[in-house]
C-alpha positions in Angstrom: 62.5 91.4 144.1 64.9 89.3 143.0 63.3 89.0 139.6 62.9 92.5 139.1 66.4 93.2 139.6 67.5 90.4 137.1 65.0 92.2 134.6 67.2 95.3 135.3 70.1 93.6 135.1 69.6 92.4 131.7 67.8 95.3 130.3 71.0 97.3 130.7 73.0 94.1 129.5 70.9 94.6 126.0 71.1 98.4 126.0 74.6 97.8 126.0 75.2 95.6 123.3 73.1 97.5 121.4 74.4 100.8 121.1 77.8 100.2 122.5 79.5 102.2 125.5 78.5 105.3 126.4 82.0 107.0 127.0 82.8 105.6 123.4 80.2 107.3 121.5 79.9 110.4 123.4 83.4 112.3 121.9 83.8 110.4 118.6 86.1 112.9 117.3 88.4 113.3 120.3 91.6 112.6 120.2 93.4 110.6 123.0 96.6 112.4 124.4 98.9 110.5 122.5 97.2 111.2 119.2 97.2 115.0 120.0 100.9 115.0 120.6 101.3 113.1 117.4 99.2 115.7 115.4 101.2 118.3 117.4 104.4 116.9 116.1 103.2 116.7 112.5 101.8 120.2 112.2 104.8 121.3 113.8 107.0 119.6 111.4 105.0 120.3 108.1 104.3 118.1 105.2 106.6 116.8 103.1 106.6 116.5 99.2 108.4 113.8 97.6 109.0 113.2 93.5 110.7 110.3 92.3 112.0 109.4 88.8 113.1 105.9 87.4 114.4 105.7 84.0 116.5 103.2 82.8 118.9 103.0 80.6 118.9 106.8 80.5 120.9 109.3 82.3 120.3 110.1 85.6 117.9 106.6 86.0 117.2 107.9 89.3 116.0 111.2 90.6 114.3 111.9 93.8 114.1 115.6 95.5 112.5 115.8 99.1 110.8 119.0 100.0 109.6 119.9 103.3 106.6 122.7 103.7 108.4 124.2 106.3 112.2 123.9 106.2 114.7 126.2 103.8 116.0 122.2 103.3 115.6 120.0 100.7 117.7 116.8 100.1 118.3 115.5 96.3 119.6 112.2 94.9 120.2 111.9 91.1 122.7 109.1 89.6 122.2 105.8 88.4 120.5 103.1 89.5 123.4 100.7 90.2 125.8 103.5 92.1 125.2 103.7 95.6 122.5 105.7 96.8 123.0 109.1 99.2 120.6 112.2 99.0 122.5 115.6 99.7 120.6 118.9 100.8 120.5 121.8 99.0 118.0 124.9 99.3 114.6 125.7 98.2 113.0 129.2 99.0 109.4 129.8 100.8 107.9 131.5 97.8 109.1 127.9 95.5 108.3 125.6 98.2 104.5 127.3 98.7 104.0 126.9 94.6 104.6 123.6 95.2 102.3 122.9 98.1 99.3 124.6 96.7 99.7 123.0 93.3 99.7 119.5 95.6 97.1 120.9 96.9 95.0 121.4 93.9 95.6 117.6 93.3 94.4 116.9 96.4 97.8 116.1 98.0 97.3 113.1 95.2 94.5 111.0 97.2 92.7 109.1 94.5 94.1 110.5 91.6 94.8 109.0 88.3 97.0 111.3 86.5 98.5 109.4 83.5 97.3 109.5 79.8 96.6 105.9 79.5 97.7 106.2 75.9 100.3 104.2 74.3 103.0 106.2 74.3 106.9 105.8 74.8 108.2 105.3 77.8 109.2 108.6 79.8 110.1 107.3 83.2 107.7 106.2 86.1 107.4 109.3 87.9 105.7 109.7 91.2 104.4 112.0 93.5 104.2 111.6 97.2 102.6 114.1 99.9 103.1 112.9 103.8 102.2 114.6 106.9 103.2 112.0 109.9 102.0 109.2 109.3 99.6 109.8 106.7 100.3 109.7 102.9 99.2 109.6 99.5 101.0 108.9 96.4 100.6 108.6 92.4 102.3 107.3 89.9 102.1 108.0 85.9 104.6 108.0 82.8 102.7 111.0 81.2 100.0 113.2 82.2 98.1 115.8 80.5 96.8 117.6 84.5 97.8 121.1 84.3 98.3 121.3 88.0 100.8 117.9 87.7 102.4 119.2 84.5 103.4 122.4 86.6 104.5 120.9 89.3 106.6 118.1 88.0 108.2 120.6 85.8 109.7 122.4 89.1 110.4 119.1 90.4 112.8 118.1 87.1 113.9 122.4 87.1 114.8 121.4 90.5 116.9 118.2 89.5 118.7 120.0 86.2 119.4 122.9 88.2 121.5 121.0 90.9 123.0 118.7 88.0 124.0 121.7 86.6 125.6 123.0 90.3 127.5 119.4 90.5 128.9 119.2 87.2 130.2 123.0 87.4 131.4 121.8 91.1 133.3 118.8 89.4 134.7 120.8 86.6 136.1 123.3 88.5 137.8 120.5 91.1 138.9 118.0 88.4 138.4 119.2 84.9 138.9 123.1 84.8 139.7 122.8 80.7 136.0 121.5 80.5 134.6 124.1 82.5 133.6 126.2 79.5 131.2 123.5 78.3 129.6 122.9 81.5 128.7 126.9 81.7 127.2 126.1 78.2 124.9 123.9 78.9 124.1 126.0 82.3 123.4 129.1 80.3 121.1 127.3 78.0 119.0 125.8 80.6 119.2 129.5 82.0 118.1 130.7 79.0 115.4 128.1 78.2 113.5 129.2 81.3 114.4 125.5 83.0 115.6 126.6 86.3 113.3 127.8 88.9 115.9 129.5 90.8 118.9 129.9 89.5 119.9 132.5 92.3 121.5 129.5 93.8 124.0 128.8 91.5 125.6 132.5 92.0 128.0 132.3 94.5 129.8 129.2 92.3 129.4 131.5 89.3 131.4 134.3 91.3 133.9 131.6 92.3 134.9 130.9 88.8 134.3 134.4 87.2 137.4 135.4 90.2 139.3 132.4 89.2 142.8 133.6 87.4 143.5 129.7 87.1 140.7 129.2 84.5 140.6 130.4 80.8 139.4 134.0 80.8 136.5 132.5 78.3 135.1 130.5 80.9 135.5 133.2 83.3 133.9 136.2 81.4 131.0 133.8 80.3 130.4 132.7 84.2 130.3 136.4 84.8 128.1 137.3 82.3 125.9 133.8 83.5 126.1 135.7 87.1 124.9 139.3 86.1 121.7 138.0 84.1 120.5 136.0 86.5 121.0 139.1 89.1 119.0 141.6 86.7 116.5 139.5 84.7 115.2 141.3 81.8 
C-alpha cells in the first residue's frame, strides 16, 4: 500500500514538472487585478506622442512637443541646448491630434521601424519619434527619411513648433520690442502663406490684440488685421 501510494506520489510530482501548474496555464491571458487597473488607467489616459529635435549649432537646437490622444493639451519646449529647459502648454484640436495618431498608427506606433535614408547626406537634426501608452513604448530615431507616413507627420510636428515660435516672438515683440513688431508679423504671414502652420486659428486672439493696439504703428496693426481676416476666411 505503501508503495502504491509513493508511485502516486511521484507520478503527480513528474506531471508537475512537466507541464507546470495547472492554475498557471489554464488563463494565460488573464490579467491579474493590478494589471487591469493599470490597463484601465492607460486607456483612460490615452497615448501619448512625443517628437524631439536636436540640432546644434542651429537655432532652436532643441525642440520637443508632447501630444496626448486625448487631452486639448499639449506642452512645447523650443530654445537652445544650454538655456534652461521648461515645456509650456499650448493647444492642439481633436481633428489635428487624430491626423497625428493614425499617421503613428500607420508606422506602427514606430515598433521596429527604420525610417532614415541611410545615405550620406548633411546633417538635419536627430529627430525622433516616440509613441507611449503606460508603460509601454516605442521609439525611432532618423536624420532624414523618405516614409510618406513619417514625412507627414513630422511636418505637423515642426508646423507645430514654427507656429508657436511664431506666437512667442509676436508675444515678445509686443511686451518688449513693439517697433519690431512689424517684422515679426512678416515672417508670421509668410509661414501663413507658405502653408506651414497647421492651425493657425490659434494665433488669432494675439492678432486681434495688436490689430486694436493704438500704441503700435498703424502698419503693423493693419497687417495683423489683414493676418487675422485670412486666416478666418481661407480662400
Amino acid at each position: 500500500m505503501r508503495l502504491r501510494n509513493c508511485s502516486l506520489l511521484l507520478g503527480s510530482w513528474v506531471f508537475l514538472c512537466l507541464v507546470g501548474p495547472i492554475s498557471a496555464t489554464a488563463a494565460p491571458n488573464i490579467a491579474t487585478p493590478a494589471q487591469a487597473v493599470q490597463r484601465s488607467v492607460a486607456d483612460a489616459n490615452g497615448a501619448e506622442l512625443t517628437f524631439r529635435r536636436v540640432f546644434k549649432s542651429s537655432t532652436p537646437e532643441f525642440i520637443e512637443i508632447i501630444v496626448s490622444e486625448g487631452s486639448d493639451t499639449a506642452s512645447y519646449e523650443i530654445r537652445q541646448l544650454d538655456d534652461d529647459p521648461g515645456a509650456i502648454s499650448f493647444a492642439v484640436s481633436a481633428p489635428l491630434r487624430a491626423k497625428m495618431f493614425a499617421l503613428a498608427g500607420k508606422l506602427n506606433h514606430f515598433q521596429g521601424q527604420d525610417l532614415d535614408v541611410h545615405r550620406k547626406i548633411a546633417s538635419l537634426g536627430e529627430k525622433t519619434f516616440r509613441w507611449q501608452q503606460g508603460t509601454v513604448s516605442y521609439e525611432t530615431k532618423f536624420n532624414y527619411t523618405l516614409n510618406a507616413a513619417a514625412t507627414q507627420l513630422l511636418q505637423i510636428f515642426e508646423g507645430l513648433a514654427r507656429q508657436q515660435e511664431n506666437f512667442e516672438l509676436l508675444s515678445r515683440r509686443l511686451k518688449y520690442d513693439r517697433l519690431g513688431i512689424n517684422d515679426a508679423l512678416l515672417e508670421c504671414d509668410s509661414d501663413y502663406t507658405r502653408g506651414l502652420l497647421p492651425e493657425p486659428q490659434t494665433l488669432l486672439p494675439l492678432l486681434d490684440q495688436i490689430a486694436g493696439d493704438a500704441h503700435l504703428v498703424d502698419i503693423a496693426r493693419q497687417r495683423a488685421r489683414n493676418l487675422g481676416d485670412r486666416i478666418r476666411h481661407p480662400k
